[in-house]
Phi, psi and omega in degrees: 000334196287325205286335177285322176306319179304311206263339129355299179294324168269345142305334192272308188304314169299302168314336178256311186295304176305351164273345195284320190308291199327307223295337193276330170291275220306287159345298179285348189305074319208122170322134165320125202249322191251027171282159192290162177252159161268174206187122189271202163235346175290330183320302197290341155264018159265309180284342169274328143322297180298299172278322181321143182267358171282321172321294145339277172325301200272003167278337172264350172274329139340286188293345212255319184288331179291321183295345167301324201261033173250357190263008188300282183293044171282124172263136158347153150320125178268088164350124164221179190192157173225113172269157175207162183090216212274057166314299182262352202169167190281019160264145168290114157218157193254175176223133197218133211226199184193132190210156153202156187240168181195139184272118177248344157294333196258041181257294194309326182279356161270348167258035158251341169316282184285323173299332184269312176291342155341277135339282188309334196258001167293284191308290180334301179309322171277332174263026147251011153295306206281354178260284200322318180291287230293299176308329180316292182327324169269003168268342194284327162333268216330327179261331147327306174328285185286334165285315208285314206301319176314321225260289160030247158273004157255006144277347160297333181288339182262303162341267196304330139330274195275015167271345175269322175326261175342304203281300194280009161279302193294335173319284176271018145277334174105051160238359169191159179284206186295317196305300177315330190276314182300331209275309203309293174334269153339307172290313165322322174291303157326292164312313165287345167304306193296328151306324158261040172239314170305297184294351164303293184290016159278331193243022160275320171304319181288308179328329197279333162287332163314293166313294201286322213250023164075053184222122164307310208264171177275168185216170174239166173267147276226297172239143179255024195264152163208103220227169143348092175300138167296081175280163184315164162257332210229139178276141225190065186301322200273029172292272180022299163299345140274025224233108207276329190303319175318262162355290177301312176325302208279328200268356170308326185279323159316297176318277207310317163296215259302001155279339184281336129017274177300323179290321173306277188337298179304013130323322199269184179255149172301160177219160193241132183232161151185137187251172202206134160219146173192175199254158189236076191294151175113246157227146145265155172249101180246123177058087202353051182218148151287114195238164182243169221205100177296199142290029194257125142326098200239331205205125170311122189220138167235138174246171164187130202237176172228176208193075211252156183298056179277332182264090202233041163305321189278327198276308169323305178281353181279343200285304172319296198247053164264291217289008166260010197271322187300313197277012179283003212244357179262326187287301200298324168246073102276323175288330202289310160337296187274344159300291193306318220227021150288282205298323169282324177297333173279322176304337152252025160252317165305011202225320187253007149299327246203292151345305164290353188249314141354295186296325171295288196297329208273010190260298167248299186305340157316240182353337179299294190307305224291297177326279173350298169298301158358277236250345161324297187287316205269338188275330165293300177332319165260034185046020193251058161207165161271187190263341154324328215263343177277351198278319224263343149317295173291297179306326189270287188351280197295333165290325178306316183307310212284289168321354181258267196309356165273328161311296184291325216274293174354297182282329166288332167295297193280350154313311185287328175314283120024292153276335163324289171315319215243015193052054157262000000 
């Protein structure tokens, strides 16, 4: 007896120590690291200006040019050379020389050359800031979008609950047939599809945003209102002109001018400098005496030479298609120019279309909607509409709701165009 008492009792003791460890693991347990964060949208276009890895690719392709203008002043390979044997006479002697050439016309024009392309690898960095914001932005519309359609359609979902709730009470009291209950159903069922097809294309938005702004773990947004953007009052065209794509367009004309330059400059002639010492075995006559002469390096020669262009077909013609280069690149940001200030002008005239239809819902058709459902839900109830006239009731409420918000997502896309266009 003693010994079953013994092993019980540490049995009872052994079982309370293993709940107290799990209770102390399940306690000590170390936070999820990969729970959502809020998350804003100026965040979310601060962390993609930091992180996106196309930003990244063209800031070193940035940093490859600025480090390129230190390559202005490549001078050639410096010559050096040996003569050795019978040079002056038949005793052996050597020779030893050193030479080098250089375009002293072409450096300025190549480091304006790479100075421009500099510039332009500037520009590049900004107008792909400004294309990463501008999707941010629109996904962040897009994904506002789709919660509010959601917000929506689960309060249409709450509706269609107690519309089934209802149709199946009166089912089994005998107030009404079968029909009233399938259709309750049937619609209810319907609401929820779209809801989970709006919550697919919800979490296609966020994915999109994860992507421009390099980010693994999920977020949730910071704010969820989703309303009518605060826009320009007035087109205001000449904005334009910060519009880095614009920009990058006008400065393609600078490179192709200072490469056409560059192409002039192999005009000019090259110059050649070089010195030489070398040995004279034998007799000299210096100052009217003989002096004899071992083979020890004594004497000194200096040269200097051109290089001049007479066969200069290839430098011509490279010189013809710099100057068809300039003007593709004058033709090309004029047109980029006229595109940019088309494209704004349809953008805001769709921005005060989409404003009057804005303006329309929250003025009348909101308040419309609101009655309806109102007074729609209290007339079933009390029995004096059917129940068609109510699904039919509720549904036109909610295409008003649903449609007010197709309005804002519309008009906030052209807004966002819009600071696209103008860099803001």
């Amino acid at each position: 007896m003693k010994m079953t008492f013994n092993i019980k009792t540490d049995s009872i003791l052994f079982k309370h120590t293993i709940y107290i460890i799990a209770v102390l693991a399940l306690i000590t347990k170390p936070i999820n690291t990969n729970a959502q964060t809020n998350l804003s949208l100026k965040e979310a276009v601060e962390t993609g200006i930091k992180n996106n890895l196309g930003i990244q690719a063209s800031e070193l392709e940035s940093k490859m040019h600025n480090q390129l203008t230190r390559s202005a002043f490549e001078v050639p390979k410096t010559e050096l050379s040996g003569t050795f044997g019978q040079i002056n006479s038949n005793a052996k002697d050597k020779n030893l020389g050193v030479s080098q050439s250089f375009n002293p016309f072409q450096y300025g024009a190549k480091k304006k050359w790479l100075n421009e392309n500099n510039v332009a690898g500037q520009l590049k960095v900004k107008a792909t800031q400004q294309d990463i914001t501008f999707n941010i932005r629109q996904a962040w519309n897009t994904m506002l979008f789709y919660t509010k359609q959601n917000q929506l359609l689960n309060q249409q979902n709450l509706l269609m609950e107690k519309f089934v709730r209802s149709a199946s009470l009166k089912f089994q009291t005998g107030e009404s047939n079968s029909l009233e209950k399938t259709i309750a159903i049937a619609k209810q069922q319907e609401l929820q599809q779209l809801i989970k097809q709006n919550e697919a294309k919800l979490w296609v938005e966020k994915s999109k945003i994860k992507t421009l702004i390099n980010r693994d773990t999920d977020f949730s947004p910071a704010d969820t209102v989703f309303a009518p953007m605060v826009t320009l009052a007035v087109a205001d065209s000449s904005r334009l002109k910060q519009n880095s794509n614009l920009q990058l367009a006008a400065q393609q004309i600078q490179i192709a001018e200072a490469a056409k330059k560059v192409e002039k400059s192999a005009f000019f002639p090259d110059i050649t400098a070089g010195y030489a010492i070398q040995s004279i075995t034998g007799t000299q006559e210096i100052n009217g005496q003989s002096v004899d002469y071992d083979n020890a390096l004594r004497f000194q020669t200096f040269s200097v030479g051109i290089a001049i262009p007479i066969f200069a077909g290839s430098t011509i013609a490279k010189t013809k298609a710099a100057q068809s280069n300039i003007e593709m690149q004058q033709k090309n940001a004029a047109y980029v120019e006229s595109q940019l200030r088309s494209q704004f002008q349809q953008q805001f005239e769709e921005l005060k279309t989409y404003q009057s239809l804005v303006d329309y819902y929250q003025g009348t058709a909101l308040p419309n909607a609101k009655k309806i459902s109102t007074n729609a839900t209290k007339a079933y109830q009390n029995g004096d509409i059917s129940y068609v006239e109510y699904v039919q009731s509720i549904e036109t409420a909610l295409t008003i709701r649903l449609n007010y918000s197709n309005a804002i997502l519309n008009y906030n896309q052209t807004a966002i165009t819009i600071q696209y266009l103008i860099h803001q």
